[in-house]
C-alpha positions in Angstrom: 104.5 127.8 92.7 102.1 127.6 95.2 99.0 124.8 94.7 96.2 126.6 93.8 94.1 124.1 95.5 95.5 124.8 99.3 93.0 124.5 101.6 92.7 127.2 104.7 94.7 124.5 107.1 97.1 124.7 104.6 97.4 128.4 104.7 97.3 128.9 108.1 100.3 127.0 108.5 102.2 128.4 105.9 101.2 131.9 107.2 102.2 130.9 110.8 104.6 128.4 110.5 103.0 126.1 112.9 100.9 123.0 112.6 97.7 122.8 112.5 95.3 120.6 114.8 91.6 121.1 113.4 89.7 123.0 110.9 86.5 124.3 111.2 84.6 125.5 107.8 82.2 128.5 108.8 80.9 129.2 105.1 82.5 128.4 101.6 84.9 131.5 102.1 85.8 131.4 105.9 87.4 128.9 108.3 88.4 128.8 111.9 91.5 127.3 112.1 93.4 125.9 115.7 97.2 125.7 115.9 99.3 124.1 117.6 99.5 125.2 121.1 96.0 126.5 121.3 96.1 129.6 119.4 92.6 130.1 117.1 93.0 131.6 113.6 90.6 133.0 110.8 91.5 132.0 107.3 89.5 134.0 105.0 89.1 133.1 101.4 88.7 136.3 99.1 86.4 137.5 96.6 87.6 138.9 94.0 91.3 139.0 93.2 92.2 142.4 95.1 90.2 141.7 97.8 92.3 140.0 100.3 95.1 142.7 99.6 92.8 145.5 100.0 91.4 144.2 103.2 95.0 143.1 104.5 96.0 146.9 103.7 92.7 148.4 105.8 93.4 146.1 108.6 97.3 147.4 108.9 96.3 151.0 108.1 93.4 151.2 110.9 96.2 149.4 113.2 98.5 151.5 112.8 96.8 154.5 114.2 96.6 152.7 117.9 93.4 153.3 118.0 90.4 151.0 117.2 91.5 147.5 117.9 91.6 145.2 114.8 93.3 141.6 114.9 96.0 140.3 114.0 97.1 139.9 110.5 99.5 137.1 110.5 99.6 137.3 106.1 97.5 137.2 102.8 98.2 136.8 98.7 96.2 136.7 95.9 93.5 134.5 97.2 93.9 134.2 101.0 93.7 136.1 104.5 94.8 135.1 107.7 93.8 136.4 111.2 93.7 136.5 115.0 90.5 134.8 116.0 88.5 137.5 118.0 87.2 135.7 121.0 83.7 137.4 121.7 81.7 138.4 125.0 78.4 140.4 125.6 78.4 144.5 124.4 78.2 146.3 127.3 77.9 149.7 127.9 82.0 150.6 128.8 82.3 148.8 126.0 80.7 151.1 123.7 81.7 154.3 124.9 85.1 153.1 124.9 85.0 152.4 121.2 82.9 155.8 120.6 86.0 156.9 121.8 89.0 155.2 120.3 86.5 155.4 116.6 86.9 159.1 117.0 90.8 158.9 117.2 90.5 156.8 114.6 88.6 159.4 112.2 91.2 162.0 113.5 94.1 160.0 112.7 93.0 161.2 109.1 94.3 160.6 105.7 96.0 162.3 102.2 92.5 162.5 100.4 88.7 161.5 100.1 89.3 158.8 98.8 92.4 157.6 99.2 93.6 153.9 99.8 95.4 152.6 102.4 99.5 152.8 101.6 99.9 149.3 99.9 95.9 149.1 99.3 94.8 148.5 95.6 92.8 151.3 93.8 90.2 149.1 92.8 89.0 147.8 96.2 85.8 146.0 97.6 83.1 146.7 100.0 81.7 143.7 100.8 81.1 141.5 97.8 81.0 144.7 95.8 83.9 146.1 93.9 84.9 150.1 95.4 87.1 152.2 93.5 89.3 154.3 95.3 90.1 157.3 93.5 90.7 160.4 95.4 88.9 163.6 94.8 89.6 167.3 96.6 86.3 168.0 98.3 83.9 165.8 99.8 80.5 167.1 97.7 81.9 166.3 94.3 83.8 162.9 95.5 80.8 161.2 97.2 78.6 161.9 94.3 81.2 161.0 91.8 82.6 157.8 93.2 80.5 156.6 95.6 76.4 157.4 95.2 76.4 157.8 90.9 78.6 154.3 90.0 76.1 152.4 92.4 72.8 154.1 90.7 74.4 153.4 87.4 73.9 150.0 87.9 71.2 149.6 89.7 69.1 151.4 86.9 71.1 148.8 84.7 70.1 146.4 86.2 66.5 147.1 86.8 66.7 147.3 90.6 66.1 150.9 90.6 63.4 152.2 88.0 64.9 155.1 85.4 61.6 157.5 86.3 62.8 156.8 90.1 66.7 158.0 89.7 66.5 161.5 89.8 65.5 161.8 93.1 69.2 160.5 94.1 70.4 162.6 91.3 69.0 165.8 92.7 71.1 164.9 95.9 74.3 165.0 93.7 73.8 167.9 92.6 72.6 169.8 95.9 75.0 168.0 97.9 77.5 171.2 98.2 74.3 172.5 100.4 73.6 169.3 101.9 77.0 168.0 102.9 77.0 170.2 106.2 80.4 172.5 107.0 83.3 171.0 105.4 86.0 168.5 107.0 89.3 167.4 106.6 89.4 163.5 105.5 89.0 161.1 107.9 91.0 157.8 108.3 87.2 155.5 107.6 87.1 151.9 108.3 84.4 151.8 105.6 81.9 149.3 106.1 81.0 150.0 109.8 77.9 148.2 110.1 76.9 146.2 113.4 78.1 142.9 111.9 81.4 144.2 111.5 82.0 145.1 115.3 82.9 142.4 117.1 82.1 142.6 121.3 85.1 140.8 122.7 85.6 139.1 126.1 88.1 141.5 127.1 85.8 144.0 127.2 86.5 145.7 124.2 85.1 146.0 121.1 86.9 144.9 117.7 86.5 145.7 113.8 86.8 143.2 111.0 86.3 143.5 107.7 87.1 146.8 106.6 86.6 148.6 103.1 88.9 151.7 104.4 89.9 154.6 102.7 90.2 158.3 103.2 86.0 159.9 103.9 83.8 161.8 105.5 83.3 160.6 109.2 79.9 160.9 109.6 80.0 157.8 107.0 80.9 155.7 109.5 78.5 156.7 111.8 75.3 156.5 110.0 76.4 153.2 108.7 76.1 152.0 112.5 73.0 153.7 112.4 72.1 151.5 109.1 71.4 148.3 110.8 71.5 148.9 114.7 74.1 148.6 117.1 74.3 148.0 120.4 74.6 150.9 123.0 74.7 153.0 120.5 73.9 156.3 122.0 76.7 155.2 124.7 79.2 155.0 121.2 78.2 158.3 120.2 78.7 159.8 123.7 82.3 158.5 123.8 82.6 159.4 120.2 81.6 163.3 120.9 83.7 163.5 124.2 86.6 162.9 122.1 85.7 164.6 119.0 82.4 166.9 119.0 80.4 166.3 115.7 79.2 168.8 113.3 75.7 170.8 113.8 72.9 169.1 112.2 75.4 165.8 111.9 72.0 163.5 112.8 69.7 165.0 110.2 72.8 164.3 107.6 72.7 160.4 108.9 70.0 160.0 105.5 72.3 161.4 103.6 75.5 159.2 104.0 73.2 156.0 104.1 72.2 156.5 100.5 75.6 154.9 99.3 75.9 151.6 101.6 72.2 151.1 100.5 72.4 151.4 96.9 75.7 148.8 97.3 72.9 146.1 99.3 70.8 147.2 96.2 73.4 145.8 93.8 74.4 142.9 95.9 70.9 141.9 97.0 67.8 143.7 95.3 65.0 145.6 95.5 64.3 146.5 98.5 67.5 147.7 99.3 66.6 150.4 96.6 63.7 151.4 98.1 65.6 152.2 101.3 68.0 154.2 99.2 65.3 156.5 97.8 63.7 156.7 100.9 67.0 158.2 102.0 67.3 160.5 99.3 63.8 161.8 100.0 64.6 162.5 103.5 68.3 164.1 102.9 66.4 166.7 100.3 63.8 167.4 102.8 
């Protein structure tokens, strides 16, 4: 039985099967970790019990598609992750289209459901710090509402981060998003938590995702969650994204729409003005 007490050198190693030179603590839940003979890994402590599994999972599942470029997974149990350090450069403008690209073959690759896990991937998940459930649903309308906007409002009203007099506004959203949700499309293969923190610009000119929360989705998810925060060259993304895969009429004026989940999550992790943001976003997607 392994010591619950193993340090990320420790893992590393035991993941690898090679020594380990020096550790570097980046935070409480992540090290950078040097082998012997150079090589750099990531040693990643999870957050809840599922998590490293489910993100171990996402990582293998995005990979497997040939697609987006993810790192290495080199193994992970109930507690621990290990990874390929990504050795990062400057974004550049190749760079982005090429990943606008490769993200669209991604989202094409598909999967069984909205809402599906990854094969191996736990049914309660994570996004972030903040526990997902995947459960799948057969139309995209009635699954977002269910399982991704309405669990997040729940508890933000319970909470007291977002007022009961102020909920209906994302309620009405639910309920009209049949109308709002655009034409309908087949689920797409998401990484899931596609925010600009989460694309790494590497020095071989490429661009790399960590950290994913993936499961089966709408695509346009992923793209208004790079919208969330900012990324760079992000109209050169999108251009690489539509030669590859043309989007949806009125896909932009949707962008509101698919926001409204990742910020009621921030609202639950971190507060109240994450809730503002969402309800903002609800008024604009009725609008």
């Amino acid at each position: 039985m392994r010591n619950s007490f193993e340090g990320p050198g420790a893992t590393a190693a035991r993941f690898t099967g090679l020594a380990v030179t020096s550790e570097r603590r980046l935070s409480a839940a992540l090290a950078e970790v040097t082998l012997d003979g150079g090589r750099v890994v990531m040693v990643k402590r999870g957050d809840g019990d599922r998590a490293a599994r489910a993100e171990a999972a996402g990582l293998r599942w995005l990979a497997d598609t040939g697609t987006v470029r993810v790192p290495a997974l080199h193994g992970h149990d109930e507690q621990w992750l290990v990874t390929d350090r990504v050795t990062t450069g400057r974004p550049g403008p190749e760079a982005a289209e090429r990943f606008g690209r490769d993200l669209a073959a991604l989202h094409a690759a598909g999967a069984p459901a909205f809402g599906a896990p990854p094969p191996d991937g736990p049914e309660d998940a994570y996004i972030g710090l903040a526990p997902m459930r995947n459960v799948t649903g057969p139309d995209w309308p009635g699954w977002y509402a269910e399982h991704r906007v309405l669990p997040y409002l729940r508890r933000a009203v319970d909470d007291g981060t977002v007022r009961s007099a102020e909920a209906p506004v994302i309620e009405q959203v639910c309920e009209r998003l049949p109308e709002l949700a655009g034409p309908a499309e087949p689920p797409a293969r998401l990484h899931g938590d596609l925010w600009n923190g989460n694309v790494l610009w590497g020095a071989d000119g490429h661009a790399w995702l960590i950290d994913p929360a993936a499961h089966g989705g709408h695509r346009e998810t992923d793209l208004a969650m790079l919208h969330l925060f900012g990324c760079p060259h992000l109209d050169r993304i999108l251009d690489g994204y539509r030669q590859t895969s043309p989007l949806a009429d009125g896909w932009a004026d949707r962008i509101a729409l698919h926001q409204i989940f990742p910020l009621l999550v921030h609202a639950v992790l971190f507060g109240r003005g994450y809730a503002e943001q969402a309800l903002t976003a609800a008024r604009t997607a009725l609008a």
